[in-house]
C-alpha positions, 0 to 999 in steps of 0.5 A: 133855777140853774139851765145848763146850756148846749153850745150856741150859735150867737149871743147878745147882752141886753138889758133895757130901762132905766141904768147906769153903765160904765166901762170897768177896765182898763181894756186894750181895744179889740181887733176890728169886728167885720160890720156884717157882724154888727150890722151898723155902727151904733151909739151904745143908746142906739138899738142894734139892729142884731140884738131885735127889739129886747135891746133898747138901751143897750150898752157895748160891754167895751164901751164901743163895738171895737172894744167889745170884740171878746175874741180878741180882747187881752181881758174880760169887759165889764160894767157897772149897772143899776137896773129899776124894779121891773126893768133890765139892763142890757150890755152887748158884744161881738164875736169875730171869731168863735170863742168859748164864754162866759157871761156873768152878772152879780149883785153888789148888794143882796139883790138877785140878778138872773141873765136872758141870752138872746141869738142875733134874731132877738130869740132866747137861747138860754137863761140862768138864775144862780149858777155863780154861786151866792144868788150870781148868775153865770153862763158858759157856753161856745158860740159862733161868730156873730153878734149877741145880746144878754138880758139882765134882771132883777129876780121878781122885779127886784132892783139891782146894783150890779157887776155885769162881766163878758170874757173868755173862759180862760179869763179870770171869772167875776163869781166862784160858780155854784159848786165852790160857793156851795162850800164844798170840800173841794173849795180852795181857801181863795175861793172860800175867801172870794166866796165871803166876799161876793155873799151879801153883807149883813152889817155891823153886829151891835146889840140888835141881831143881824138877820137873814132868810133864804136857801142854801143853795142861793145866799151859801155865805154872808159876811159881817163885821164886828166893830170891838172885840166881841163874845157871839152866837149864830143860829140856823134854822128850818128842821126840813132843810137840816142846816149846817153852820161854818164860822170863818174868819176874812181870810176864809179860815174856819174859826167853828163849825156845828150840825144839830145842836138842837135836833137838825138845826145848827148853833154856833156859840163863840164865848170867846170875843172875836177880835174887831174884823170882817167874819163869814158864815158859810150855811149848807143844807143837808136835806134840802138846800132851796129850803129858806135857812133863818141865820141870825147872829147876835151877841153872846148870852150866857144865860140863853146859852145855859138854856140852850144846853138844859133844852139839849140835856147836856146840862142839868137845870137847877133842881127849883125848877126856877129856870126850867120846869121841873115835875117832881116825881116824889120819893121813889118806893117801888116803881113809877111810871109817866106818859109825857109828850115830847120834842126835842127840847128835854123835859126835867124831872127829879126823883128822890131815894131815901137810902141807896139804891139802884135806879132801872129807868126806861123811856119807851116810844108809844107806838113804836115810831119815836126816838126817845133820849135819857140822861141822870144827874145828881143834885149837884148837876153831875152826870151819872147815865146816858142812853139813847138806843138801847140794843137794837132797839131806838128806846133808851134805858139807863141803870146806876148805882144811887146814893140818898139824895134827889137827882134829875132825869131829862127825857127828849126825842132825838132829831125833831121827833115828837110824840109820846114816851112812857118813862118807867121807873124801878128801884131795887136794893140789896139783899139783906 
């Protein structure tokens, strides 16, 4: 969980145990920083004095204390760190002056890294999980001159393999932040692009699908590759989160986009072969977005696709019942009625009239809190009616003019409701 921190009076980047560091820019040195600041002149393996017992390890962010003076740096420090499950990794700087900053750590795989600020005392003084955006953490803040320390974590314990970046604010920044990675509309096309390419990678799409579960608000994007020209489908799953899908290209343009193809979960099916190249997937959540998401990207199917829209009702199954499960209402005489159990997958039934007629059908929530959906096809998979909310009521009915012949009516709930429906049906004909 995101803390947003007031301005504070020092800070130290610190992270203890096993790692490895190294300077990551070609950095000009920094103005001398006044030794009351620093205490000693130390090694980077040394404890500085400043920085309290949290700072075994710790490694200047500038490679050595004059370099890491980010008051006077032309440009942000930063290092490379790999940091033990259970451990943490520690970069340190200074300020001579006081400066407006910011402080960044992102995994360079898919770990999740979290920051601990310490004050010149070794005390905490702010923390952050996920403030940059895709799982980073970030911390802006002003502070006085003085020493300062940053402890870097995996979240649970977990290994990491990171980015650990220290600069002004008005410096080029390491993450997006939250806001832009979260795929707003504000975003521009070079955040989205960086957004794609700091999410995590979930590999190269082969005939197993590529997978991943987590929240909105944490992984919002993920890359992967396609290695040949290639038809796929993504799904996002979790009805409580009510998850949205984007599929954009490398350079962050949108290819398609989907909300509740099947109740409030979302589908993406790109029959079409995308050409060999790196593509994105940016998931929102429009209920809950630190709800986990199952996103899953595979090869296109044609006939999990047809299933996909005979669930939905937006196509008619095949009259057999050899693909779906069809009920067979016989012959319509008079009137009928049924009580069916529903969710949001359609049930199918068909209904055979001997000589034209018209159809009134109904499908009635029982007990008043369902949203019941009809659709009517001929035998050749035609639509003929469609109704969700019929008047000001949530109930559907459909009427139509019908010749000889059997057709087909799905029934389902919109939206992830269940419940039962009474599905009634009349027939009448004209008067002689």
């Amino acid at each position: 969980m995101s803390r947003h921190l007031l301005p504070l009076p020092c800070l130290i980047l610190a992270l203890a145990g096993p790692l490895a560091a190294q300077e990551a820019t070609d950095q000009p040195a920094a103005s001398e920083v006044p030794r009351n600041l620093l205490a000693e002149e130390a090694p980077a393996a040394d404890v500085p004095a400043a920085c309290g017992t949290q700072a075994q390890g710790a490694q200047w962010i500038g490679g050595d204390a004059d370099a890491s003076d980010i008051s006077t740096r032309d440009n942000y420090g930063e290092q490379t760190a790999s940091v033990a499950g259970g451990s943490t990794y520690v970069a340190m700087f200074a300020l001579s002056d006081a400066a407006s900053v910011r402080i960044e750590a992102a995994d360079r795989g898919n770990g999740d890294p979290t920051l601990s600020l310490l004050n010149a005392e070794g005390t905490e003084i702010g923390s952050d999980d996920d403030s940059g955006g895709n799982g980073a953490a970030r911390l802006e803040t002003e502070l006085e001159a003085g020493a300062y320390c940053a402890v870097v974590r995996g979240y649970n314990e977990t290994s990491l393999n990171a980015f650990v970046r220290i600069g002004r604010t008005e410096m080029e920044a390491l993450t997006p932040g939250a806001d832009a990675a979260s795929g707003n509309a504000d975003a521009t096309p070079d955040q989205v692009r960086q957004n794609c390419e700091n999410g995590p990678d979930l590999g190269v799409l082969g005939e197993a699908p590529l997978t991943q579960n987590s929240s909105a608000s944490q992984t919002p994007f993920a890359r992967f590759t396609l290695d040949a020209a290639k038809a796929i489908s993504i799904t996002a799953t979790n009805s409580e989160a009510d998850p949205t899908l984007t599929l954009l290209d490398a350079n962050g343009g949108m290819l398609a986009e989907n909300d509740d193809f099947s109740g409030l979960n979302s589908r993406i099916d790109q029959s079409t072969p995308l050409d060999a190249g790196s593509y994105c997937v940016n998931v929102g959540a429009i209920s809950d977005p630190a709800l986990p998401i199952a996103v899953e990207v595979s090869l296109y199917d044609e006939a999990a696709a047809l299933q996909a829209l005979y669930k939905l009702g937006e196509a008619a199954p095949p009259l057999d019942g050899t693909v779906v499960p069809v009920a067979d209402l016989g012959v319509l005489q008079n009137r009928l009625h049924r009580d069916v159990q529903l969710g949001s997958d359609a049930q199918w039934f068909k209904v055979t009239f001997e000589e034209p007629s018209l159809i009134l059908a109904e499908a009635n929530s029982v007990g008043g809190k369902g949203d019941p959906w009809m659709v009517l096809y001929d035998d050749l998979g035609r639509q003929i009616a469609l109704n969700d909310d019929n008047g000001s009521s949530t109930d559907a009915q459909i009427s139509a003019r019908v010749l000889a012949g059997t057709y087909m009516i799905g029934v389902k709930q919109v939206q992830d409701r269940s419940g039962f429906v009474r599905l009634l049906m009349e027939r009448f004909i004209a008067a002689e």
